[in-house]
C-alpha positions as CSV (number, residue, x, y, z in Angstrom):
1,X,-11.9,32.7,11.0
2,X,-8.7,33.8,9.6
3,X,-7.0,31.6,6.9
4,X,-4.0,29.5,7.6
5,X,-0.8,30.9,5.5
6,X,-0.2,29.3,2.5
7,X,2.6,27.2,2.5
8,X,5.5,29.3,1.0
9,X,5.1,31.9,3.6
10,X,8.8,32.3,5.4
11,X,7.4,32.3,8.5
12,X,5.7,28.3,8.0
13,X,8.3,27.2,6.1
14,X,10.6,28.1,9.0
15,X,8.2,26.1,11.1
16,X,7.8,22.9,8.5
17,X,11.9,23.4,7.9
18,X,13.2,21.3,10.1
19,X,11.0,18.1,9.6
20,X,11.7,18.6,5.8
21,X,15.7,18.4,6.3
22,X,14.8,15.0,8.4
23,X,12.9,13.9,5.0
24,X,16.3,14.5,3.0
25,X,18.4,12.5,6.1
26,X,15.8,9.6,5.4
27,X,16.0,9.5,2.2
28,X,19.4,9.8,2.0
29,X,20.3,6.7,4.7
30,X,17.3,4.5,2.6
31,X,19.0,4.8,-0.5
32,X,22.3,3.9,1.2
33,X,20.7,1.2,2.8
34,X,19.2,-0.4,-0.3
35,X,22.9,0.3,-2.1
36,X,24.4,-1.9,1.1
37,X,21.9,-4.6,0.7
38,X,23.0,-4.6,-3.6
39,X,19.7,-3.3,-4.8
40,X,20.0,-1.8,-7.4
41,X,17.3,1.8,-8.0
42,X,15.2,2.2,-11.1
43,X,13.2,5.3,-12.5
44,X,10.0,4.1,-14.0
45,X,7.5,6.5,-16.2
46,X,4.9,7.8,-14.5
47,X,2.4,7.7,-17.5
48,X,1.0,4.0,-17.9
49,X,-1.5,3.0,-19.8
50,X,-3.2,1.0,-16.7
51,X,-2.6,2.5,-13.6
52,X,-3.7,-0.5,-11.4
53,X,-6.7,-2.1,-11.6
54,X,-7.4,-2.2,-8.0
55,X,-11.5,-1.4,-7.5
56,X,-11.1,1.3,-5.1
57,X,-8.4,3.1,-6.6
58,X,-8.8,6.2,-8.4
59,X,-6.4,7.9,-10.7
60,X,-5.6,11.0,-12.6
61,X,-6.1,10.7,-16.3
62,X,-4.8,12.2,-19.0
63,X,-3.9,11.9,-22.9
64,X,-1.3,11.7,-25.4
65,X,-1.0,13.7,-28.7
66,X,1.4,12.4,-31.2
67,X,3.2,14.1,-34.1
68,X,0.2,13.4,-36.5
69,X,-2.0,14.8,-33.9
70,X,-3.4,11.1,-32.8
71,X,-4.6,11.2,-29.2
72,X,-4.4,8.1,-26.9
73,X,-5.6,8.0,-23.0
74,X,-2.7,7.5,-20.4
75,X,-2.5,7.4,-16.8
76,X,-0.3,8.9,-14.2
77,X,1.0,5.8,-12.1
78,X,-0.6,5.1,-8.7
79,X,2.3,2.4,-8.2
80,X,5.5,2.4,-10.4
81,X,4.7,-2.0,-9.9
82,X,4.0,-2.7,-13.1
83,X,7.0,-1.4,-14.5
84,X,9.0,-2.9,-11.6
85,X,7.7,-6.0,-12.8
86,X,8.5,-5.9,-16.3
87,X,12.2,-5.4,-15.1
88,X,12.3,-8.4,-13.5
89,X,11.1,-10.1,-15.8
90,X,14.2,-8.3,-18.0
91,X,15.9,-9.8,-15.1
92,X,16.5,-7.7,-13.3
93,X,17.1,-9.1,-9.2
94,X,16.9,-6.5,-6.5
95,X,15.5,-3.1,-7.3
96,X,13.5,-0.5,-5.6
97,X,12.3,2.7,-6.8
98,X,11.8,5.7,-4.4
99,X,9.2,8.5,-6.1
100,X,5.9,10.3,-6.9
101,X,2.9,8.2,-7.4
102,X,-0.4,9.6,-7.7
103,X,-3.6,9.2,-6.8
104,X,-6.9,10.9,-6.9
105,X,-10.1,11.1,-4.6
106,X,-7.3,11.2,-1.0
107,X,-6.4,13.9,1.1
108,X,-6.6,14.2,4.6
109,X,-4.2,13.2,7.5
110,X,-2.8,10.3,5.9
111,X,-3.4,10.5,1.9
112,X,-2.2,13.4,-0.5
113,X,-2.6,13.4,-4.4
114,X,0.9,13.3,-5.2
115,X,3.4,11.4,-2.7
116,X,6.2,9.4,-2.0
117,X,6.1,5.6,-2.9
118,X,9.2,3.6,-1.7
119,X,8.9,0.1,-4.0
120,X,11.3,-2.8,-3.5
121,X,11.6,-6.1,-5.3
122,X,13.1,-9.2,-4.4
123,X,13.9,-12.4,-7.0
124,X,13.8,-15.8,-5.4
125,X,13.2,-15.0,-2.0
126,X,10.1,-14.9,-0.1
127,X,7.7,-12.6,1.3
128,X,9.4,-12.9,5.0
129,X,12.4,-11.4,3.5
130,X,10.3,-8.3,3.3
131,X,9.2,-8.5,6.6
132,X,13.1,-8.8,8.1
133,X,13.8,-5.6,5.5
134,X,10.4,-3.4,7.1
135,X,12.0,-3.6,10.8
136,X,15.3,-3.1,10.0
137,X,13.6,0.1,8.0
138,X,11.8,1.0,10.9
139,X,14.7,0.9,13.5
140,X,17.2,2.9,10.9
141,X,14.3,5.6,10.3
142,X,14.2,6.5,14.1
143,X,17.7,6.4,15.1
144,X,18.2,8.7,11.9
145,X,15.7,11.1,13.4
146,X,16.7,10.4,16.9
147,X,13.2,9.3,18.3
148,X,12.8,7.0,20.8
149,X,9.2,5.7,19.8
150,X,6.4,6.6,17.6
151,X,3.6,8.3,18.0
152,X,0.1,9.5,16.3
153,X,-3.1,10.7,17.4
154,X,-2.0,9.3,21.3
155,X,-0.9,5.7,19.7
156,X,2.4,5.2,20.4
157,X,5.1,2.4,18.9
158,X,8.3,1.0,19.5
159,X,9.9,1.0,15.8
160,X,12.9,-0.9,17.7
161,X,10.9,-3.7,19.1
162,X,10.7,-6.7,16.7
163,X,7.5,-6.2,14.9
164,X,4.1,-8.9,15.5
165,X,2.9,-11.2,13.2
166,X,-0.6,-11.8,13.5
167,X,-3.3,-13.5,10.6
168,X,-6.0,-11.5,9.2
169,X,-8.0,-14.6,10.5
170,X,-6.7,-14.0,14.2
171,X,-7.2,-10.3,14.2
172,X,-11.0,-10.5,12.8
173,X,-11.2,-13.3,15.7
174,X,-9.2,-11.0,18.8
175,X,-11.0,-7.8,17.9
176,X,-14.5,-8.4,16.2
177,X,-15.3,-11.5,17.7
178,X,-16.0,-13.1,13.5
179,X,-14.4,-16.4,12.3
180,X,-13.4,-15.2,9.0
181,X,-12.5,-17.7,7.1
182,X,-15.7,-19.8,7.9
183,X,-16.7,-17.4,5.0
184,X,-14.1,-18.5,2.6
185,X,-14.1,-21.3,0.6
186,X,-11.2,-23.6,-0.7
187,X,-11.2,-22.1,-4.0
188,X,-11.5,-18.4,-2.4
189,X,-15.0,-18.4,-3.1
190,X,-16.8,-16.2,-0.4
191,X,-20.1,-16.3,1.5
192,X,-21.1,-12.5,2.0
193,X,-24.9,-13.9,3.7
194,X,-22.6,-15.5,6.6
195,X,-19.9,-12.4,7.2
196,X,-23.1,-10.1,7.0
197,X,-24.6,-12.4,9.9
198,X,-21.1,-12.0,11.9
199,X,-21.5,-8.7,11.4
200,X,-24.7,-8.0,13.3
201,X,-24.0,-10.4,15.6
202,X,-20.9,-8.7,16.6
203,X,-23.0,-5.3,16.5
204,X,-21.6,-4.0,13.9
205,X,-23.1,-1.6,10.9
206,X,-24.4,-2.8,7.6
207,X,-26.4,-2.4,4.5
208,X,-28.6,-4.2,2.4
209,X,-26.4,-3.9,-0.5
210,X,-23.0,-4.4,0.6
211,X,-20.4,-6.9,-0.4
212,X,-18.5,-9.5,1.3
213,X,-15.7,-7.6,0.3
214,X,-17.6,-4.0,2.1
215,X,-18.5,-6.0,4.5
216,X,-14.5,-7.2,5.5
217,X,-13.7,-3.8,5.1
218,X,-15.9,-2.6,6.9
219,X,-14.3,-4.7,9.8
220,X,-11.0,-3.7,8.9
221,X,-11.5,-0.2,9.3
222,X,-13.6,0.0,12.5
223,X,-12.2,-2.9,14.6
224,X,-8.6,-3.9,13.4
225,X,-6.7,-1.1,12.2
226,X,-6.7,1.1,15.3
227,X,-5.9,-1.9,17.9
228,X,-2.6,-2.6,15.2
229,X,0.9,-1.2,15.6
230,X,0.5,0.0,19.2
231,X,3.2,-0.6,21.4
232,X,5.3,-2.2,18.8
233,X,5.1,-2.7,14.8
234,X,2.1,-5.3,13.3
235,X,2.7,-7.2,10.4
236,X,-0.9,-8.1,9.2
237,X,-1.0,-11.0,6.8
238,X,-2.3,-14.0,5.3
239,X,-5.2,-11.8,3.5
240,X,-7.8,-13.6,2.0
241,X,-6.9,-14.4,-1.6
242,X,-10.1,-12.4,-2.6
243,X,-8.1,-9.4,-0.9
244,X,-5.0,-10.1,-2.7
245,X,-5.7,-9.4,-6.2
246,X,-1.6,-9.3,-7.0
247,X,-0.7,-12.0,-4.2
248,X,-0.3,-15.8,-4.6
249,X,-2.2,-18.4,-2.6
250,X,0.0,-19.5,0.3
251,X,0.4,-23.2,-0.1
252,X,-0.5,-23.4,3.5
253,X,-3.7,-22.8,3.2
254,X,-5.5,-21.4,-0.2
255,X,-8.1,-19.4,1.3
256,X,-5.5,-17.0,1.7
257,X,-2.7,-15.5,0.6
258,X,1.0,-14.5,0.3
259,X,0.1,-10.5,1.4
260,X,0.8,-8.6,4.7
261,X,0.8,-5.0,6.1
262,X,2.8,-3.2,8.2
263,X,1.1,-0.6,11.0
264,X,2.5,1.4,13.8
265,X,0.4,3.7,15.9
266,X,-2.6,2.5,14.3
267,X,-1.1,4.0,10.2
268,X,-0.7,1.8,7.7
269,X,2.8,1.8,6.0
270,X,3.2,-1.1,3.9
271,X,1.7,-3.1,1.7
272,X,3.9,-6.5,0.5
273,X,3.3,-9.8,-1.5
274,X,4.9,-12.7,-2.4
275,X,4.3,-11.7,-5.9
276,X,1.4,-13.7,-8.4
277,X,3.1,-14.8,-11.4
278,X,0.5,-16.5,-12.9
279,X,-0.7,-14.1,-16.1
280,X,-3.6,-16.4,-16.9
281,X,-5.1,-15.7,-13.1
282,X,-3.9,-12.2,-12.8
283,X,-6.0,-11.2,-15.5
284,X,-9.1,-13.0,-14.0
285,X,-8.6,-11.5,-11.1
286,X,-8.1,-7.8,-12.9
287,X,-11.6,-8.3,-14.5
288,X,-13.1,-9.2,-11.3
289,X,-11.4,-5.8,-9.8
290,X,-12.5,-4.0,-12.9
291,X,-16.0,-5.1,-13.2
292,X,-16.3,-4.2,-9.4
293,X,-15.3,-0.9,-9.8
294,X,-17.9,-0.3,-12.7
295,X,-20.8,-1.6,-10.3
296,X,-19.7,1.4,-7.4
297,X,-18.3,4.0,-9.2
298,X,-19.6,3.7,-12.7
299,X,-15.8,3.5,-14.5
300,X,-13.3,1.0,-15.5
301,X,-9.5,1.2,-16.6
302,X,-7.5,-0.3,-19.3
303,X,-5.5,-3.5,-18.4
304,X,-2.1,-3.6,-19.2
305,X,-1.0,-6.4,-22.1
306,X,2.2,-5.6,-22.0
307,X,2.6,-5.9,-18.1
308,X,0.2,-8.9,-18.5
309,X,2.5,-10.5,-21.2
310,X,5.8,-9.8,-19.0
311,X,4.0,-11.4,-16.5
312,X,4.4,-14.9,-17.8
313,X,8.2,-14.7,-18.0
314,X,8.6,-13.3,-14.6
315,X,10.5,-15.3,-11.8
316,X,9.1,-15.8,-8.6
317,X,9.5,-12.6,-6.6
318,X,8.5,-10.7,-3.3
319,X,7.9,-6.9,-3.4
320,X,6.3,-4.6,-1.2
321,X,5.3,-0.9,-1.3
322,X,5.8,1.6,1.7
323,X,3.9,4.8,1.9
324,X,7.7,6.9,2.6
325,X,5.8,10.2,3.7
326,X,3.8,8.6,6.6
327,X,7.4,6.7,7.7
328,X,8.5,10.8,8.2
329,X,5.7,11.7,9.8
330,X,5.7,9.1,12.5
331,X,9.3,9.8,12.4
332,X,9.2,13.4,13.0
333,X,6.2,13.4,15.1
334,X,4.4,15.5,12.4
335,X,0.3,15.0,12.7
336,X,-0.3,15.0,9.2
337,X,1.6,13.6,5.8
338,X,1.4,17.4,4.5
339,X,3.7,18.4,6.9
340,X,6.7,16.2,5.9
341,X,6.1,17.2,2.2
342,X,8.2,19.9,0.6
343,X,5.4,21.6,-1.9
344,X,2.2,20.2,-1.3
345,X,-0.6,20.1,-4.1
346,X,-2.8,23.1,-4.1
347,X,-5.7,22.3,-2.2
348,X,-9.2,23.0,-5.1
């Protein structure tokens, strides 16, 4: 089998050239956008001493050496949130931050190493703010690029149509047949024996040693997210609070919490919160994260102080992350994020 041409050859980047001037328009009309709406955009360092303490996340480590020849371990950011954060609680309002993030152990379709994190923040206004600003993204992204609808892997989406909201709880019900948050507990407690019943009963996969939290997953990746986004936008929320280490508790209900995500054609492009300001309970729920990904993978990073401590004086909030190279590719009707990206990382 012959080898696809690298990258740089003139006669792919022809082909890829068009797409990639469609990422510049985008960008372009979302930092316009964001300027209209008096945000205001920040640059925040890439190295971090933490870079999330999410379990599953995996970063890229490296060190610094100073003058006297001390070396001290840093991270290259998987988020720029934590410095977002401490801005606001600088006080800073509205801010966003469009740039690399990093992130090790992804590539395929839908992940890359290094890509493009759009970040926004919003002081004293609530997670449905968010929600407002991801359709409003949506509609602006395909009228820049001139597409009608959405589409991926024969999923297609309306990004004009006003997007669904639909409960964790309701989607586990409509699509796996499992009553959820039977499992949860009033203090966010869960019961992994009774998901891992719903499970079988609903004939799906399981192990001996999984989780409650592989066990949701699980769920989440077989049943929910491909019937999500398909025929218009789904905005996924009201997680479990166990599922929302960053979020706070809704004060509707405290089994869950403030956190949603936005699909189309079955991709997931958005992660938001109404944004945990408690620094006490963050860190618990860090160590939790932490200590979980020590049990599967054997590792654990640092956590923050300094975010931790700037945590304490930070006003209440919403922010949400979008994943800005998968918004192209559904955009552009490209098939994978590595075709919307202008110098991809060399493949080991």
């Amino acid at each position: 089998m012959t080898a696809a041409s690298p990258w740089w050859t003139p006669h792919v980047h022809a082909d890829r050239r068009p797409r990639l001037m469609l990422r510049n328009g985008l960008t372009a009309a979302f930092r316009d956008w964001f300027a209209r709406h008096d945000f205001i955009e920040v640059e925040t360092a890439a190295l971090q001493v933490s870079p999330g303490n999410e379990a599953h996340l995996a970063a890229f480590a490296t060190e610094a050496v100073g003058p006297d020849g001390a070396r001290s371990p840093l991270y290259l950011h998987t988020s720029p949130e934590f410095a977002c954060k401490k801005l606001l609680a600088a006080g800073e309002r509205r801010i966003f931050s469009l740039g690399s993030v990093y992130r090790n152990r992804e590539r395929g379709p839908l992940h890359h190493p290094e890509f493009t994190m759009l970040e926004w923040y919003r002081v004293g206004e609530t997670y449905e703010s968010l929600m407002r600003d991801c359709a409003d993204l949506l509609a602006m992204a395909a009228t820049r690029a001139g597409a009608t609808h959405f589409s991926f892997r024969g999923r297609e989406c309306d990004p004009f149509s006003e997007p669904e909201r639909l409960t964790v709880a309701d989607a586990f019900s409509r699509h796996a047949g499992i009553r959820l948050l039977a499992t949860v507990a009033p203090d966010g407690g869960t019961d992994r024996d009774a998901l891992h019943a719903a499970l079988i009963q609903a004939g799906l996969r399981t192990a001996p040693d999984d989780s409650w939290a592989d066990l949701f997953s699980r769920v989440m990746v077989e049943k929910i997210e491909p019937n999500l986004g398909l025929g218009r936008a789904t905005i996924l929320c009201e997680y479990p609070v166990v599922e929302a280490a960053l979020a706070r508790p809704s004060p509707r209900d405290p089994r869950v919490a403030e956190r949603f995500e936005l699909y189309c054609c079955g991709v997931e492009l958005a992660n938001g919160f109404g944004e945990l300001t408690d620094a006490a309970e963050q860190r618990r729920r860090f160590v939790i994260e932490m200590d979980e990904k020590e049990r599967v993978y054997g590792e654990r990073y640092p956590l923050d102080e300094d975010f931790l401590a700037a945590l304490a004086i930070m006003p209440q909030a919403s922010g949400i992350a979008l994943g800005f190279d998968r918004l192209v590719m559904l955009a552009t009707g490209a098939q994978k994020v590595e075709d919307v990206i202008w110098t991809p990382v060399a493949a080991s």
